[in-house]
N, C-alpha and C positions, 0 to 999 in steps of 0.2 A: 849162760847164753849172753852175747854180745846185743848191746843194745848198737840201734845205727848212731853212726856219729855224724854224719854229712846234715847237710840243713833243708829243710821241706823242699820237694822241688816247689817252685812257684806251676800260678794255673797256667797256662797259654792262651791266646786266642782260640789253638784249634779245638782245645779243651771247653770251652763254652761253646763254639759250634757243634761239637759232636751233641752236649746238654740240650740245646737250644733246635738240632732237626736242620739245620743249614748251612749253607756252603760258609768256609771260612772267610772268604772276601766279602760276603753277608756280613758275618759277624764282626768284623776288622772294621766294615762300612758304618753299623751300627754302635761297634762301643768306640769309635773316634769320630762321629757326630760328621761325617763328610757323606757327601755319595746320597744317592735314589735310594731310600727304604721305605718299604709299607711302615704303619704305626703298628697291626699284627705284629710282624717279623721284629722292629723294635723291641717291643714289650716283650717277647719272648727271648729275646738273645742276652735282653736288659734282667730279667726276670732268673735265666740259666747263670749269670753272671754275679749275679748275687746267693746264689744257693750255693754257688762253688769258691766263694771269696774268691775271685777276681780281680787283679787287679791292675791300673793301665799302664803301659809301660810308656814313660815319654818319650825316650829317644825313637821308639818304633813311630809312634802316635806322630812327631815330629815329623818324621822323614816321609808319613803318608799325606800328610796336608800341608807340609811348610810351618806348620807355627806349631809352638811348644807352650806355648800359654804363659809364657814366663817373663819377666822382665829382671833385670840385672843391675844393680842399684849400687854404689861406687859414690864413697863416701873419705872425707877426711878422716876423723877421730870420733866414733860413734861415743867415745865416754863423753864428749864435750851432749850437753843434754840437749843443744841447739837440733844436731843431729838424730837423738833419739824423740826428739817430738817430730822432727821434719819426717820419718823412718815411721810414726806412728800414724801419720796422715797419707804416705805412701800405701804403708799395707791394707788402712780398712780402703783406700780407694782400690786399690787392685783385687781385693780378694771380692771386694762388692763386683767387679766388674768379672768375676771369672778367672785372673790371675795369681798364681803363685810370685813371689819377690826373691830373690837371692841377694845377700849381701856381701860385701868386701870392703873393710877397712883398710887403710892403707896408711894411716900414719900419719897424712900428710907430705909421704915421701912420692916421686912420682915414678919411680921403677916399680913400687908397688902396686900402682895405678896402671901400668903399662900392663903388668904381667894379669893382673885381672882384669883388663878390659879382653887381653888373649883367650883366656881360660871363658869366660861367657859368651864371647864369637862360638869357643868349641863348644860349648856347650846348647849352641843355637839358641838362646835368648831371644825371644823375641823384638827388643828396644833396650836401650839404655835410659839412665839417670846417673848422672856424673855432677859431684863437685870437684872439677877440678881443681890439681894441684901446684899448678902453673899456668900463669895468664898465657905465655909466649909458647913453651916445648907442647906441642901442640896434636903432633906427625899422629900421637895413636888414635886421637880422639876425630884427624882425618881418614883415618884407617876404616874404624866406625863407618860413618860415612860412606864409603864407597863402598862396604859389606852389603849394603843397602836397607840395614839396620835403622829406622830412627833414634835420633838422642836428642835428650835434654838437657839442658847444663841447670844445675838445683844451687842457688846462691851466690855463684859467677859464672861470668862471660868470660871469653879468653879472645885474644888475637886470632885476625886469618878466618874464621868463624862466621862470617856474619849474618849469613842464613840459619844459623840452628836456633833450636826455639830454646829461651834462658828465662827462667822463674827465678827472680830475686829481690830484695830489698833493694828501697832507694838510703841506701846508708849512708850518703854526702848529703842528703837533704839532715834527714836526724842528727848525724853528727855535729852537723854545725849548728842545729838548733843546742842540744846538749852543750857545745863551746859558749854559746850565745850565752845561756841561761850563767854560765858560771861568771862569764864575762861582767853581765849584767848583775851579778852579788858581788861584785870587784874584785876577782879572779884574774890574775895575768900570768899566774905561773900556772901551767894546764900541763901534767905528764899524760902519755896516751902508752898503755903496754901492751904487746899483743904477743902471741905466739910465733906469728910469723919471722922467719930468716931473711936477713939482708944477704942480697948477694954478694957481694964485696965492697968493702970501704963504707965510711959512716952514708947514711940519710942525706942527699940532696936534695933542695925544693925542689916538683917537679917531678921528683923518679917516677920511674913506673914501677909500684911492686911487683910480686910474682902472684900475688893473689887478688883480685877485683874487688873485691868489697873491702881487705881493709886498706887496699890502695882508696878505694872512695873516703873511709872514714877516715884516715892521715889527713886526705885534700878537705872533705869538710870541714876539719878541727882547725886546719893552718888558715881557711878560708875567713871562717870567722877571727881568727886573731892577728891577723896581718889586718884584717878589714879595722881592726881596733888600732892597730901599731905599734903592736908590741915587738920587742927586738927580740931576732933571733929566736921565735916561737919551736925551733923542729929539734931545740938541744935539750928538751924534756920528752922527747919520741922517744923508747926503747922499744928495744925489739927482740924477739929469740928467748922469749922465757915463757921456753917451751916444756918445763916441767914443777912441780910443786916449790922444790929448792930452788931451780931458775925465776921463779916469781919472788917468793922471799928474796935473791941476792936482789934481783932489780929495786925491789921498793925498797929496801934496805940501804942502796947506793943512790937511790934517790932523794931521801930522806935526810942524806948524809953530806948532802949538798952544800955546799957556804948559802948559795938563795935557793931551798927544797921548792917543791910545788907546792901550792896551797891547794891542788882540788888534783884527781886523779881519775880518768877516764879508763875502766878494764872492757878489753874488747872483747870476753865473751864470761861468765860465770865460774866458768873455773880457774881463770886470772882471779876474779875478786876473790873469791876464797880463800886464794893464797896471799894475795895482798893486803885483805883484811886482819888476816891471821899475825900475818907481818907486824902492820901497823901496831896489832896487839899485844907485839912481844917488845916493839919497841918504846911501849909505854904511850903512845898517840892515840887521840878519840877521836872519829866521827861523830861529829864533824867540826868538833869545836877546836881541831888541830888541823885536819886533814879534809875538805871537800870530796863527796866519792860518789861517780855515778856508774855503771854498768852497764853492757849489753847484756838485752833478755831476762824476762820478768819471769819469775820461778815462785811458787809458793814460798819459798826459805827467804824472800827476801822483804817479805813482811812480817816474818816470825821472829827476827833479830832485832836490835833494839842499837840505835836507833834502824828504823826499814830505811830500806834503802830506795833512792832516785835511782831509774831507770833506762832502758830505752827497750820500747816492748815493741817485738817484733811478731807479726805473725803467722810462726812457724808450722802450726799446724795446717795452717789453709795455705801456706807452701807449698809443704810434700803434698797434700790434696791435689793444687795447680797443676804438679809436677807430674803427678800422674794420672791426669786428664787428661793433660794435654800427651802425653807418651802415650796413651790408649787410641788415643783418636787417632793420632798418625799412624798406628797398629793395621787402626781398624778404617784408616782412609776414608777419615770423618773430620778434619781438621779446618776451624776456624778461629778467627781473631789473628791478631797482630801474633809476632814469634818472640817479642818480647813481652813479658808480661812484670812490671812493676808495680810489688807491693810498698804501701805506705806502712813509716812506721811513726809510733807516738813518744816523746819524751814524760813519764809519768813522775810527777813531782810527788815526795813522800820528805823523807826529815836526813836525808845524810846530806844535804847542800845548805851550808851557811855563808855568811861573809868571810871575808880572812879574818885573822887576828890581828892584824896590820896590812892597813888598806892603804896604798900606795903606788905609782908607777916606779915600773923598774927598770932603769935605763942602762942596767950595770949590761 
């Protein structure tokens, strides 16, 4: 005898109203929470619904009220932990609030970002949460927009934009406090490494990156050491070491310098890791060779020896912001200003000493 091979039909709608003694558009009324029902007729459709597993279909559910309960969350590089804590303050805010979250990495590439902002429009999302991948190519995140979708931008602003609401760090204030502080242990060669791609040709004062926050942290860093006078501060900037080995070559080639840096600025946790690692292969200590501070305070960076200087950002009560403030415009409840800046703090621990050779360097 052939067992069946096909897969349970699922219940229906009309399958709980048959259960339940009422018309179907009763019971459609009742398990998508829309429409005039008695609490009787509730409790009974709610009650037939659960004896017959049941369960709601959202595209249907979607198309009968306009909202899917969902929001659609559009992110750089979720391994960067920056994102997995902002992603952790996202979901307990939405699921407290009644939403599911969808997520899309993208790389940091922004066709990637293009094509899952497409894919969550079809999939009727009810709002966005976007870290944009580009301050200026901007066209899909106006697309958003005129969907009639709300969005957030979670960690940068972008161009053209200036009515959406953006939860982020103030990262040119901390930055330049971090420059300050190396400054002030008589630091003048200050490298700063980050992920992010030059668009063409080296770093000039001034540029505008493609990314907002760490175009802030470049301007903080140069702010405070032009404010000192030191020459030529933007020829220890590197950029584009965007994976384990591209971190080691950078510190590697920085190191390798006729005058190296004395202190080294990584712009997000998983730069240090790699540059530490670095440091370590090329025989150098923190901090008694190398000065080293970091964005974003992580448990591991008081378990290593020496702990390390920081800049603690607070990520958690970001993604929280982020999806406050995406609910409330959901739910056409929205107050306060549409920018919303958080403060961050530079935390002093033991990887910032003096140089080895404390002197201006005019070369």
């Amino acid at each position: 005898m052939n067992e069946p091979t096909g897969r349970r039909r699922d219940v229906t709608v009309a399958d709980v109203a048959r259960e339940a003694r009422v018309a179907k558009a009763t019971a459609a009324r009742s398990l998508g929470g829309y429409g005039a029902v008695s609490d009787d007729v509730r409790q009974r459709v709610q009650a037939a619904a659960e004896a017959l597993g049941y369960h709601a279909n959202g595209l249907a559910r979607s198309m009968n009220t306009g909202r899917s309960n969902t929001i659609g969350v559009i992110v750089g590089d979720i391994e960067n932990p920056y994102f997995g804590l902002a992603m952790r303050g996202i979901t307990d805010t939405a699921k407290a609030a009644g939403y599911d979250v969808i997520l899309a990495n993208t790389g940091e590439q922004l066709d990637a970002e293009i094509d899952a902002a497409r894919v969550f429009v079809e999939k009727r999302v009810d709002g966005f949460i976007v870290a944009p991948a580009s301050f200026t190519l901007t066209d899909h995140l106006s697309d958003i927009r005129r969907s009639g979708r709300p969005l957030v931008l979670l960690d940068r602003h972008v161009a053209n934009l200036n009515d959406v609401d953006v939860i982020e760090v103030d990262n040119e204030k901390v930055a330049h406090s971090a420059a300050q502080h190396l400054i002030d242990r008589g630091h003048e060669r200050i490298a700063f490494i980050t992920t992010l791609e030059l668009g063409t040709g080296p770093y000039q004062a001034g540029d505008e990156l493609g990314v907002s926050s760490v175009s802030a942290r470049v301007n903080g860093i140069l702010a405070a050491m032009n404010a000192a006078g030191f020459k030529d501060p933007e020829r220890y900037l590197r950029f584009g070491a965007n994976s384990g080995s591209g971190v080691k070559g950078v510190t590697r080639e920085l190191m390798q310098l006729e005058e190296p840096p004395t202190a080294i600025i990584a712009s997000d946790s998983l730069i240090a890791m790699g540059v530490l690692g670095e440091l370590r292969e090329l025989g150098l200590a923190v901090p008694d060779d190398v000065s080293f501070i970091m964005f974003d305070d992580f448990e591991w960076a008081t378990l290593i020896s020496p702990a390390l200087t920081v800049i603690a950002q607070p990520v958690y009560e970001v993604g929280v912001a982020a999806a406050t403030r995406l609910i409330a415009r959901i739910e056409g409840r929205v107050t306060g200003e549409p920018i919303q800046l958080f403060p961050a703090a530079l935390v002093h621990r033991e990887s910032v000493a003096p140089p080895r050779v404390v002197g201006r360097d005019d070369a």
